[in-house]
C-alpha positions in Angstrom: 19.0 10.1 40.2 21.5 8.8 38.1 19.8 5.8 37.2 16.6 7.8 36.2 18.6 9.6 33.8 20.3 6.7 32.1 16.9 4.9 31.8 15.5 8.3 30.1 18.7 8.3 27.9 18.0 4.9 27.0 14.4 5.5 26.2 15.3 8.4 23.9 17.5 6.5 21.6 15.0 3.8 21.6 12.5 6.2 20.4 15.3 7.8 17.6 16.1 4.4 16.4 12.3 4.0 15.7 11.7 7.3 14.0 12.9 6.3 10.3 10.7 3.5 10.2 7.8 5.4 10.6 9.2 8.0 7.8 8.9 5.3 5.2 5.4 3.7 5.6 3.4 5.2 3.0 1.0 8.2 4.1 -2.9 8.8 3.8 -2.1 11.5 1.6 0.0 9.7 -0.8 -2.2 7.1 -1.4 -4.9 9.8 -2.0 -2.4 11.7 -4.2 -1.9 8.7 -6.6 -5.6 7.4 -6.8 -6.0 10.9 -7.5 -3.4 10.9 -10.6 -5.1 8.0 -11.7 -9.1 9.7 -11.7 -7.3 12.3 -14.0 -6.0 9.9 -16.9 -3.4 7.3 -15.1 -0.5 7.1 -12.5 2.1 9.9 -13.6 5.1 7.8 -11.7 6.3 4.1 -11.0 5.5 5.3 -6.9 2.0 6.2 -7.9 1.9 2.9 -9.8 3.2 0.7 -6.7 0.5 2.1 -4.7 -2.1 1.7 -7.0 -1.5 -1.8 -6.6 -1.4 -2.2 -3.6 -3.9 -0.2 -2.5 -5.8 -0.5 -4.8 -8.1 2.4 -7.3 -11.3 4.2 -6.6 -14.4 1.9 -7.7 -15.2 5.6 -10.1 -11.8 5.5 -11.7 -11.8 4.9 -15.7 -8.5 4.9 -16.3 -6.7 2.0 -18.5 -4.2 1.5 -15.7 -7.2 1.2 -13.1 -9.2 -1.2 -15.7 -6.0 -3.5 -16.0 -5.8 -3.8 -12.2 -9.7 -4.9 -11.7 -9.4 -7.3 -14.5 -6.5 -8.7 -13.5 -7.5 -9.0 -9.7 -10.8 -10.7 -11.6 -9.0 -13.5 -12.9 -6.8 -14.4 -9.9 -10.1 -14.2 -8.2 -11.9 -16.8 -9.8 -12.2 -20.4 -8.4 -11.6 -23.3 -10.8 -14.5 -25.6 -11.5 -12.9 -29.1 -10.6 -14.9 -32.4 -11.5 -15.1 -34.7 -8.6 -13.0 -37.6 -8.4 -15.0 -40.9 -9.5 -12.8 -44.0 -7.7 
């Protein structure tokens, strides 16, 4: 009996030393929130900014912020046209 209990015991603290790493991934909603912000004129704080880009916009947003992300994301995208190598 008293080993039962010290395994649960042990199993609870595991589980309370896990709980604030869950607390700080980022939510559905937040990521909603901000792609939200940014259909409505552009990210209203540097969090919705950060998860803008990472995340990415909406394909329908049209704001400058959301523009500047696709274009840049373009560029990095592109594959350099490389001549072959004559020996």
């Amino acid at each position: 009996m008293r080993r039962t209990s010290t395994l649960m015991a042990l199993a609870l603290g595991a589980l309370a030393a896990l709980g604030p790493a869950i607390a700080r991934a980022d939510s559905y909603w937040e990521v909603e929130h901000a792609r939200a912000n940014a259909r409505a004129g552009g990210p209203v704080s540097e969090r919705d900014a950060e998860l803008l880009e990472r995340y990415g916009c909406l394909s329908g947003s049209k704001s400058a912020f959301c523009k500047q992300l696709s274009n840049r994301d373009k560029k990095s995208n592109r594959t350099e046209r490389r001549r072959a190598r004559r020996d």
